[in-house]
Every structure is written in C-alpha cells, then in structure tokens.
LUMDREN-921410 format. One line per field, with one value per residue (C-alpha): chain; residue in one letter; x, y, z; residue number from 0. Coordinates in Angstrom, 3 decimals. Layout:
N
chain	[A:...]
resn	[A:...]
x	[X:...]
y	[Y:...]
z	[Z:...]
resi	[NUM:...]
END
This chain:
84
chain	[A:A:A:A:A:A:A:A:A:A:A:A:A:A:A:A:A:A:A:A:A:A:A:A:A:A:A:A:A:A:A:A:A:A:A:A:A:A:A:A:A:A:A:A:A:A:A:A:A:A:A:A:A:A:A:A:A:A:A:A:A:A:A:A:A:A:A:A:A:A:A:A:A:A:A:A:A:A:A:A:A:A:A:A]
resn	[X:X:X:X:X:X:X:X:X:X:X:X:X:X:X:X:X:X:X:X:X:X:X:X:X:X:X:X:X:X:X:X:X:X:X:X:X:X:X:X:X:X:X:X:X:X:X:X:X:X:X:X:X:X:X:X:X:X:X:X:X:X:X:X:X:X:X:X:X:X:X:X:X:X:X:X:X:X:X:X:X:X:X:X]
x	[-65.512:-64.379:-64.628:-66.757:-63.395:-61.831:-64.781:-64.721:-61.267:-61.453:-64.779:-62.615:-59.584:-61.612:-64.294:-64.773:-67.347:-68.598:-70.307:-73.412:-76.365:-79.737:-81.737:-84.303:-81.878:-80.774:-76.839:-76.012:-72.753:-72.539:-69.946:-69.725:-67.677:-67.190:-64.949:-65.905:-65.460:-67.988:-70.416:-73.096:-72.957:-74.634:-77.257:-79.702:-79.547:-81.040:-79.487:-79.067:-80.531:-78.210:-77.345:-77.039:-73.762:-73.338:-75.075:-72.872:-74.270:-72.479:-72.900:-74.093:-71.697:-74.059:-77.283:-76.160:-77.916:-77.269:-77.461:-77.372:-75.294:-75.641:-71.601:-72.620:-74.053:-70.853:-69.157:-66.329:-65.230:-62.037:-60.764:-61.534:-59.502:-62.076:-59.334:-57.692]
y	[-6.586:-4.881:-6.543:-4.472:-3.449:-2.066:-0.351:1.382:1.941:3.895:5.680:6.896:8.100:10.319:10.478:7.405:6.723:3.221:1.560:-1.096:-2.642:-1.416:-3.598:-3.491:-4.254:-1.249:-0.498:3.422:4.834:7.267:9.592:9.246:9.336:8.954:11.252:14.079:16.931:16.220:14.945:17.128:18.512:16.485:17.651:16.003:13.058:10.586:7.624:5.953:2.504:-0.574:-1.997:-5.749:-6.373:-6.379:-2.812:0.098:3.784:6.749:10.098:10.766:13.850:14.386:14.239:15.376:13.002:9.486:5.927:2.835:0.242:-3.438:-4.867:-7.883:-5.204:-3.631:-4.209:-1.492:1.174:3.643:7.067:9.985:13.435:15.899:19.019:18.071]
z	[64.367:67.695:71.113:73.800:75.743:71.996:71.429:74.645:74.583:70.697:71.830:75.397:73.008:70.386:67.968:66.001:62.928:63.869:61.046:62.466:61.926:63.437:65.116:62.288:59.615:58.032:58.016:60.030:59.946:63.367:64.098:68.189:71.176:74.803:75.419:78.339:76.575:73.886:76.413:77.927:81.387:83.940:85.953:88.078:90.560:88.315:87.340:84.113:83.882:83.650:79.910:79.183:78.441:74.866:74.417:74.486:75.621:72.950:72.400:68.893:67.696:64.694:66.696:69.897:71.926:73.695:71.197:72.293:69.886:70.089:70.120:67.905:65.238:64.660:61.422:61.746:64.053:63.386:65.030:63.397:63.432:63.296:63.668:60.738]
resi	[0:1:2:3:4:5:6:7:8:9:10:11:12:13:14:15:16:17:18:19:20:21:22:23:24:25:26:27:28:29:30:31:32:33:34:35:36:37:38:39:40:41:42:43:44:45:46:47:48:49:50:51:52:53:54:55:56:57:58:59:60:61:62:63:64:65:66:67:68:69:70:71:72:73:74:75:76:77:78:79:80:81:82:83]
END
C-alpha cells in the first residue's frame, strides 16, 4: 500500500492503474493520472474545494472526469505505458 506522497509522485510521472476499495465496499481498478497533459483545460475562476488529507483528487483516463480516492483504500498502484 502506497503512502500519499508515492501516490502523488507515480500519478505526477504517468498513467498508473491503481487498484482500491470504494467506499461502499466493492474493489475498482482505475486507470488515472495527474499528469497535465491528460488533464482538461482550465477555465473559470472557481476554485476547487479543499480535500482532507488522506483523499487524493485524479483524473479518471477511462471516464474522463475527476475521482476522488481515499489513500487508506488503496491496495496497489503501478505505472502504466500506454504507448507501448
């Protein structure tokens, strides 16, 4: 199980298939990232509400939309090459 800081520091570097548990019990493998270029463009002036610290904001590659994952939930969580 990643800390928070490895987490952040795989989801920064690439895509990475993190493998958790949802907060109603049911395992979810997600393919996300926080990398810029995969994020979308920001527009706006609004600003994104604080998380508690053991919730991490990613960017769903599959869904292509914002997730929220819960640190403590995380069972697994490895780069992906998604070129090759």
């Amino acid at each position: 199980m990643p800390t928070k800081q490895e987490l952040l520091d795989l989801l920064h570097q690439g895509p990475v298939q993190v493998r958790f548990t949802k907060t109603n019990g049911t395992k979810r493998v997600m393919l996300c990232t926080l990398v810029e270029s995969y994020l979308p463009s920001r527009t706006g002036s609004g600003t994104a509400k604080p998380k508690p610290d053991t919730i991490v904001p990613v960017w769903s590659i599959i869904d292509q939309g914002w997730r929220s994952i819960r640190v403590e939930s995380v069972e697994s969580a490895e780069p992906v090459d998604v070129n090759g």
